[in-house]
N, C-alpha and C positions, 0 to 999 in steps of 0.2 A: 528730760528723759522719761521713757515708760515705768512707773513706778513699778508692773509688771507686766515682763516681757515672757508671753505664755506660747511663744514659740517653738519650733522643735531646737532653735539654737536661742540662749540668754542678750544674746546682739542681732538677730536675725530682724526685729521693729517690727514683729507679725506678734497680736498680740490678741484678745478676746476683752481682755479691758484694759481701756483709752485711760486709766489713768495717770495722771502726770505728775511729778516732782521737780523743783529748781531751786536755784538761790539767786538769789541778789541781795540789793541792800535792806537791812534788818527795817521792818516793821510798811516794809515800802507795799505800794498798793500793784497789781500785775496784771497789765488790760493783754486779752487774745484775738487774735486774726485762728479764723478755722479756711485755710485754703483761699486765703484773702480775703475772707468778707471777717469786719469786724464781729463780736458777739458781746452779749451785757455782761457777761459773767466773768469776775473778776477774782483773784488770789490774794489774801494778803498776807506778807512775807511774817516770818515769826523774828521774836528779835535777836534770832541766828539769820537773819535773810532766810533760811528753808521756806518753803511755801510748796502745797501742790493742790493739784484741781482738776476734776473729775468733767471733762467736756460731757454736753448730752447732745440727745438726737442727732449723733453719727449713724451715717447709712456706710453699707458693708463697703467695705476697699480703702483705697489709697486716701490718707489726708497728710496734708502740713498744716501743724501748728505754729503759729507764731507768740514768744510769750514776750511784752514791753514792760519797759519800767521807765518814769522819768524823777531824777534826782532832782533836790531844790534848788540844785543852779541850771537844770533845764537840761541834763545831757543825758540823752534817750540809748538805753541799753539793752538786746534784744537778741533772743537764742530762736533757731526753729529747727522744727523736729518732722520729718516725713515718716509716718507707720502705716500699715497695714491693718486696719480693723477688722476681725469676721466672729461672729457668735452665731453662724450657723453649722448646726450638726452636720456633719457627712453622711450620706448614705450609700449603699452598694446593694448592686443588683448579682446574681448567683443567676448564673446561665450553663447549658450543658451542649457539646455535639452530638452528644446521642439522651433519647430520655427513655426507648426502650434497648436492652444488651441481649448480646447473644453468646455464646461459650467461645473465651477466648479474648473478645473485647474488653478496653478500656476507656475511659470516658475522658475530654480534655474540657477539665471545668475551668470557667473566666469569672473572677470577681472585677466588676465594671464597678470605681466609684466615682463620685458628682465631683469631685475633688482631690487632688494628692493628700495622701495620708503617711503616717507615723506609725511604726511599731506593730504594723501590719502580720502577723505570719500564724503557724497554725491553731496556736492557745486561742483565737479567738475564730475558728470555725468547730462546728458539728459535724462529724458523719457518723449516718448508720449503713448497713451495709455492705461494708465493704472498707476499704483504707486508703489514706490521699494522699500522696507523694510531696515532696518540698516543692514550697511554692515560691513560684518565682516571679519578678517582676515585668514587664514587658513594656513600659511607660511610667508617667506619676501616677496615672487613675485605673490601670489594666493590671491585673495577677491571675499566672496561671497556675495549673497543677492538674497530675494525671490523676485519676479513680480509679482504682483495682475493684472491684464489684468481689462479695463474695461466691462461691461455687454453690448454685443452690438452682435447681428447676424450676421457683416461686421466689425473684429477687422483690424483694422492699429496702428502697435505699436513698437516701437523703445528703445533702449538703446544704450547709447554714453559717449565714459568719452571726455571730453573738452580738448583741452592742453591749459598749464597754462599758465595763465596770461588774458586769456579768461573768462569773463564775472566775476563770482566767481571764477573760477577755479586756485589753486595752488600748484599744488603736484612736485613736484620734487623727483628727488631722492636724496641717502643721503651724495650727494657730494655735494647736491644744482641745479644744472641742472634743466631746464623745463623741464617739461612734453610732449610729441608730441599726440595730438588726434587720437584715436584708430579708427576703425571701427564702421561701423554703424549694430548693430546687429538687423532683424527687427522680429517680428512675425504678423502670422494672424490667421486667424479663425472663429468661428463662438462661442461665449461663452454667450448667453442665453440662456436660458432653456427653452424648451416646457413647456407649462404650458396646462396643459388637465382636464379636468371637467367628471365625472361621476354619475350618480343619477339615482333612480326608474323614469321612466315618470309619472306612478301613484301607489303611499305606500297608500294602502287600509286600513291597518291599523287603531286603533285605532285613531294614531295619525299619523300626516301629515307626521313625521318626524320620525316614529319608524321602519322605514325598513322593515314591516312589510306587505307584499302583496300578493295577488292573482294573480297578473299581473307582473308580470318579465321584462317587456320590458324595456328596457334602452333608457338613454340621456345621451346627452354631448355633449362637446365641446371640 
């Protein structure tokens, strides 16, 4: 078995490192097959049978182990094990629909990673500028989320996911691996509203305020 199994689940055989644990007979010697082809390097059992052994130069993905033993009357006994190896980081790109705002909009940001990930949500993004709504999933490798921009005729405003182990930040993928910090996505703009004023100068009118005039002339602001 995986002596650690660095999965997002403890049985899930996704692991970051290949090494292995077994028993058989106490003090016995333990030849490996990596995905069928023999290899030199061998285990030798303690005198509990325990024994484990740390395969090398595994390339990222799928492997079967095969672990053998032969006892001194010749009967060959043998476990194998299929995991998934990866010790490469994740990373995520930070994309936007819009990169400049205008009064009123809001922005639909996409976290794109290389990879499905773990533990993914807001602790491990930045913004300035403005505030990001709950983010939500959309696939293994795609997360979205809306931006509110704050009100201001001069926006500067950013979105960033953190790599893990930064500040709050702890996403991994689901080997276990960190995170690596994406790109800095920024927007600007101009997102307050004209605010404009219009009225009679003078509503002859009955009353001051019934729209009511002889005189048409306007104000404002």
């Amino acid at each position: 078995s995986l002596k650690n199994d660095t999965g997002t689940l403890a049985t899930d055989k996704i692991t970051s490192n290949p090494k292995l644990t077994g028993s058989g007979d106490p003090n016995a010697t333990v030849h490996f097959t990596v995905d069928g082809n023999p290899i030199v390097g061998t285990a030798t059992a303690s005198a509990t049978g325990a024994w484990t052994f740390l395969p090398t130069g595994l390339s990222q993905g799928a492997h079967t182990i095969v672990a053998s033993e032969t006892d001194a009357a010749g009967n060959i006994g043998a476990a194998s094990l299929t995991f998934t190896f990866d010790t490469t980081a994740p990373t995520v790109t930070v994309s936007g629909s819009l990169s400049t705002l205008k009064a009123g909009q809001t922005d639909k940001i996409t976290f794109t990673f290389s990879e499905a990930v773990a533990g993914f949500d807001s602790n491990d993004v930045t913004v300035t500028g403005g505030t990001l709504g709950l983010i939500t999933s959309t696939d293994a490798t795609h997360y979205t989320a809306t931006f509110t921009p704050n009100v201001t005729d001069s926006l500067s405003a950013s979105v960033a996911v953190v790599a893990s182990g930064s500040g709050t930040s702890s996403w991994t993928d689901i080997a276990g691996n960190a995170g690596t910090a994406s790109n800095v996505f920024s927007m600007s703009g101009d997102t307050k509203a004209l605010a404009v004023t219009e009225s009679l100068k003078n509503d002859s009118g009955p009353s001051a305020t019934d729209k009511i005039t002889s005189n048409p002339k306007l104000t404002g602001s």
